[in-house]
N, C-alpha and C positions, 0 to 999 in steps of 0.2 A: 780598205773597208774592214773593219773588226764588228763583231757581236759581242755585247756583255749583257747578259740581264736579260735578252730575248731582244735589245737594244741595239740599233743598227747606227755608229757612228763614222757620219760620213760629211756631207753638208750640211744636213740635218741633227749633227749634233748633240745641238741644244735642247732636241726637241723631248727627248727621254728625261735629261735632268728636270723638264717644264714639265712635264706628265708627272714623275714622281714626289713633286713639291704639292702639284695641287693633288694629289693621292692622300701626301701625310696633313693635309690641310683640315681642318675639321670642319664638317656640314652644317653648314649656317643656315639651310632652310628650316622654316618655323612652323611651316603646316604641319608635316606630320605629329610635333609636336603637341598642336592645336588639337587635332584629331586623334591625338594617342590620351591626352585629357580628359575632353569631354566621353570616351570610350568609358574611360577611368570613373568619371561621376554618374557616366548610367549605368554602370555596372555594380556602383557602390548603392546607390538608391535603389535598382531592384534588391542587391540583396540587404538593406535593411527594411523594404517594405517585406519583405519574405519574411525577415524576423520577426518582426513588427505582427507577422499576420500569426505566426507559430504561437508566440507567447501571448497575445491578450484574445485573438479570435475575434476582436471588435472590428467589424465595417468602418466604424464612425472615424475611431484611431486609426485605423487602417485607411482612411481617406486622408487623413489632416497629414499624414508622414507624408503620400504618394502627391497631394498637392504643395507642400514642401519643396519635395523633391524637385518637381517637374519646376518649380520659379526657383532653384537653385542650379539645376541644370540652365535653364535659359536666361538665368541673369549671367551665367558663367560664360555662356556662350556668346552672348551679344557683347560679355566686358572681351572676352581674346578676340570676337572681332573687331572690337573698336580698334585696340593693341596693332592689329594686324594690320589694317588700315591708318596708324599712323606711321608704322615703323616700316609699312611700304610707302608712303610718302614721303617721309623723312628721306631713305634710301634713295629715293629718284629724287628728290632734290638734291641731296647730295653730288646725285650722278651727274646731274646736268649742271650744277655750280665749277665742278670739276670738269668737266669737258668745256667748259666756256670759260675757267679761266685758263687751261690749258691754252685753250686756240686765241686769248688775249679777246677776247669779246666781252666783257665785266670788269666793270666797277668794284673794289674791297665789298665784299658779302657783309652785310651790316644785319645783326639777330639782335635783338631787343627780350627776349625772351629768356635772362641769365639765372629766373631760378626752376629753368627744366631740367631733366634728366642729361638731354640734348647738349646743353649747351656747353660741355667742355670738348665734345666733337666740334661744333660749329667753331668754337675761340680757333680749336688747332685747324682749323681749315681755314678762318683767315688769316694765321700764320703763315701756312702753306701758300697762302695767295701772294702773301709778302715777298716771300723768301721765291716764289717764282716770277712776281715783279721785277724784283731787285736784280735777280739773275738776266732773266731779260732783255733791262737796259742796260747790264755791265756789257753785256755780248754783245749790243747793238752801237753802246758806246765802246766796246774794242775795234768792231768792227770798221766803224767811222775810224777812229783816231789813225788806223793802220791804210785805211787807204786815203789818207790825207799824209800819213809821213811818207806812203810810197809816193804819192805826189809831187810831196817834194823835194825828194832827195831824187828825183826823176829829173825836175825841174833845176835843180841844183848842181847835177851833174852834166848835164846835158852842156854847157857856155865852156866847162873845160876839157870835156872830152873832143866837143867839134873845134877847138881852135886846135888839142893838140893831134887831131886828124891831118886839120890841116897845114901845119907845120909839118909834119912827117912826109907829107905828100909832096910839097916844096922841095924838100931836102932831097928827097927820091928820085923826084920826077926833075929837076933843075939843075945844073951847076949853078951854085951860088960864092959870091965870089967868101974870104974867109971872114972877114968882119961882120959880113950881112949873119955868115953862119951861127957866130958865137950868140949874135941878137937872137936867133931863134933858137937856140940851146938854152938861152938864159930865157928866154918866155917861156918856153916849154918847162924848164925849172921851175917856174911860178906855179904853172897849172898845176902839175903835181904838188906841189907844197899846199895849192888850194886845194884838191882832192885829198890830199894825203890828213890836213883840217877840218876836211869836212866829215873824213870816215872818225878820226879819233873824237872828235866831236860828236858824231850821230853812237858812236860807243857806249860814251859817257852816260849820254841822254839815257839810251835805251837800256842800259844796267842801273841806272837810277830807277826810273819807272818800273821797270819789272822788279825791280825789289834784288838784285843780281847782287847788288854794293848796299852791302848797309852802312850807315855815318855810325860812329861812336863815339857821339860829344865827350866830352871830360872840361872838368874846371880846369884851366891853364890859360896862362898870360896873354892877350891879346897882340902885344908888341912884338914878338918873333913871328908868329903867320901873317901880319901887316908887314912885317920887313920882307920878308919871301917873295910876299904876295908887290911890294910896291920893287924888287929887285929885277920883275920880269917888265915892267915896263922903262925905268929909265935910261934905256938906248935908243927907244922912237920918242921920248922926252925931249934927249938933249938934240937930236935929229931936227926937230920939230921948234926948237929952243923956247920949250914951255918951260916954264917955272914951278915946281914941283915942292912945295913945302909940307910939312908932319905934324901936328900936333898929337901925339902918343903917350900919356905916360904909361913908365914901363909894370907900375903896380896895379894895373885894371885888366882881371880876369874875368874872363866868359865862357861859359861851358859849348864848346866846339870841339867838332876835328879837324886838326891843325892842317889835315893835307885837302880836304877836300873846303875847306873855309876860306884857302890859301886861294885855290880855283874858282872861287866865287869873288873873291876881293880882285883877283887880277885880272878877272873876264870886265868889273864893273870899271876898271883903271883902265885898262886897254880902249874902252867907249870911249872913257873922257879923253884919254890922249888923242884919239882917232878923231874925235866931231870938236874938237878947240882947235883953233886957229893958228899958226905957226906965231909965237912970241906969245902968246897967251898964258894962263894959266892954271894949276889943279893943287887944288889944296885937300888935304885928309886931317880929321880931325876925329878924336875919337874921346864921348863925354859919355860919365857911368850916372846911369838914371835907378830910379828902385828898382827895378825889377829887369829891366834890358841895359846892353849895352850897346850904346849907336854909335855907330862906323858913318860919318858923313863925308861923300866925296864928292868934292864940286869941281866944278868945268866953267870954263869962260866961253865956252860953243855957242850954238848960233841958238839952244834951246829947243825947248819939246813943246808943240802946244797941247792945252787940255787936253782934248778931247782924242789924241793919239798916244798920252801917258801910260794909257791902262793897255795898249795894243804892243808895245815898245818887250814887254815879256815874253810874246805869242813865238813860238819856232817860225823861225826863217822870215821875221819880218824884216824888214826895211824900208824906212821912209823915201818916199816919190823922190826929195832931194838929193838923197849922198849913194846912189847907185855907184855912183866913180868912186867912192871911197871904199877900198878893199873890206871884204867883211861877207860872212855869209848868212848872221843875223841869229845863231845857235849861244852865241855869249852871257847876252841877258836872261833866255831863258833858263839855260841851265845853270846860270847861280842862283835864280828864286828858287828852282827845285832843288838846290843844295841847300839855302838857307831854309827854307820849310821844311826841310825834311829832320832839322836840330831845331823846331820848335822859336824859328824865328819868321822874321817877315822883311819886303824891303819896300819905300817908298820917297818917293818924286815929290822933288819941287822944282819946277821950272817954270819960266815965261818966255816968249819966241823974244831972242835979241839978248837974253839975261842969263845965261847958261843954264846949268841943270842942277841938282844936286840929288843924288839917290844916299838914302838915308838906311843902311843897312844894320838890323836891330837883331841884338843875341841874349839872348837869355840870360842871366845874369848871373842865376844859382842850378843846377843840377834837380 
């Protein structure tokens, strides 16, 4: 516990620097000034009736000053109270605007009244209403968004951690003969490879949205981050013996960044190889339009219907159908947030039976 200043800082602190701010603050009460006025105007009217009375000695004069006076003092007096009584009502509306939009109980403050004195206080207070709206719902929608990912990376982790419990518990608690071993070596591999995808995945996402990775589009050639991007898939292509063909030419640039554009094309490649059919096939075609350039990639799959197109973006979706088909549903979302965030967009065209085609659009010029 130390003393400075007569100032006792302890838990209390703060409480000295709070004392001496409203110390240097200047007094805004207005009575005394009301009162130190009108002092002022009868002090000034006796002494000009006193003049008034020295130099002519006339009643008559000397009535017409003192009756003057007396509706000059009380016009003065009844105008600072009007003053007084608006600028104490003003102040408690104020007050009460402000504690109720504080506690979220009002509507945007609407003043009609723009050619008062008033009304550049009112404008910045429904700024202030704005700017504590805004804040708000950013807090309310962080709040949501975080415990819906805690959710489901809850939910996400939970199917490979309890299979590799109990793997481990087998191994432990059993002799098993060696072949059976290696099969639960090699499952337990899996998990992990799926855990080990879902964290580099949930990375990705989460430095994206917090603004951690920023993108740095640049004008450059479209055809090398398509070759990259179409290099990571044709080993479960030929696995799969889908038919994989390119339409690319090599002189149509797009302002991207090459590595994260790369992760968005091969997240939407990876879909199509995974939901088309063994022998089927996936075509990329890529046409320079005015203003975009669109990356279309189609699938011979089983397709998407309407009404689950706009859902197929959302983190950790998955349709009721392809549960069995490996995948943890972080792919599509995070290449719209790659591609949105270079000032592009991506969209569906499918029918159920007709495959898909996601049509991925880049900005053309810088």
């Amino acid at each position: 516990m130390t003393r400075e200043n007569g100032c006792i800082f302890e838990q209390n602190s703060g409480s000295c620097s709070e004392d001496a701010m409203a110390e240097s603050l200047p007094k805004l009460s207005v009575t005394p000034g009301f009162i130190l006025f009108i002092g002022l105007l009868l002090f000034g009217a006796l002494t000009q009736v006193v003049i008034v009375w020295m130099i002519t000695e006339n009643a008559l004069v000397l009535c017409c000053v003192l009756g003057y006076g007396i509706f000059t003092i009380t016009a003065s007096a009844l105008f600072l109270m009007w003053v007084r009584q608006k600028l104490t009502r003003f102040c408690d509306l104020i007050c009460q605007l402000l504690e109720d939009m504080m506690s979220g109980n009002v509507h945007k403050p609407q003043f009609y009244e723009e050619d008062t004195l008033f009304y550049k206080v009112l404008h910045r207070l429904s700024r202030l209403y704005e700017v504590l709206k805004e804040s708000r719902e950013t807090v309310s929608r962080e709040r949501s968004d975080l415990k819906e990912l805690i959710s489901d990376i809850s939910h996400q982790v939970k199917t490979p951690v309890a299979n590799l419990k109990m793997i481990n518990a087998t191994l432990l608690e059993k002799n098993v003969p060696e072949h059976q071993r290696m099969e639960f070596l090699t499952a337990m591999s899996g998990q992990l490879d799926q855990l080990d995808f879902l964290m580099a995945a949930m990375v990705k996402t989460s430095r994206l949205e917090s603004g951690i990775i920023t993108l740095k589009p640049k004008l450059q050639d479209i055809y090398e981050t398509l070759a990259a991007a179409m290099g990571t898939i044709l080993l479960s292509a030929e696995k799969k013996k889908i038919k994989v063909t390119v339409d690319c030419p090599q002189t149509i640039c797009a302002a991207h960044d090459r590595k994260w554009t790369k992760e968005a094309l091969a997240n939407i490649l990876d879909n199509g190889i995974k939901y088309t059919p063994a022998g089927g096939q996936l075509s990329v075609s890529v046409t320079a339009m005015e203003a975009y350039i669109k990356v279309d990639i189609a699938d011979t799959g089983k397709g998407i219907p309407e009404d689950r197109q706009g859902a197929v973006f959302k983190r950790f979706y998955r349709e009721p159908e392809v549960h069995d088909v490996p995948g943890i549903g972080l792919g599509l979302y995070l290449a719209r947030q790659i591609i949105s965030h270079q000032g592009g967009f991506i969209r569906i065209t499918s029918k159920p039976g007709c495959g898909t085609t996601f049509s991925v659009f880049l900005l053309k010029h810088m």
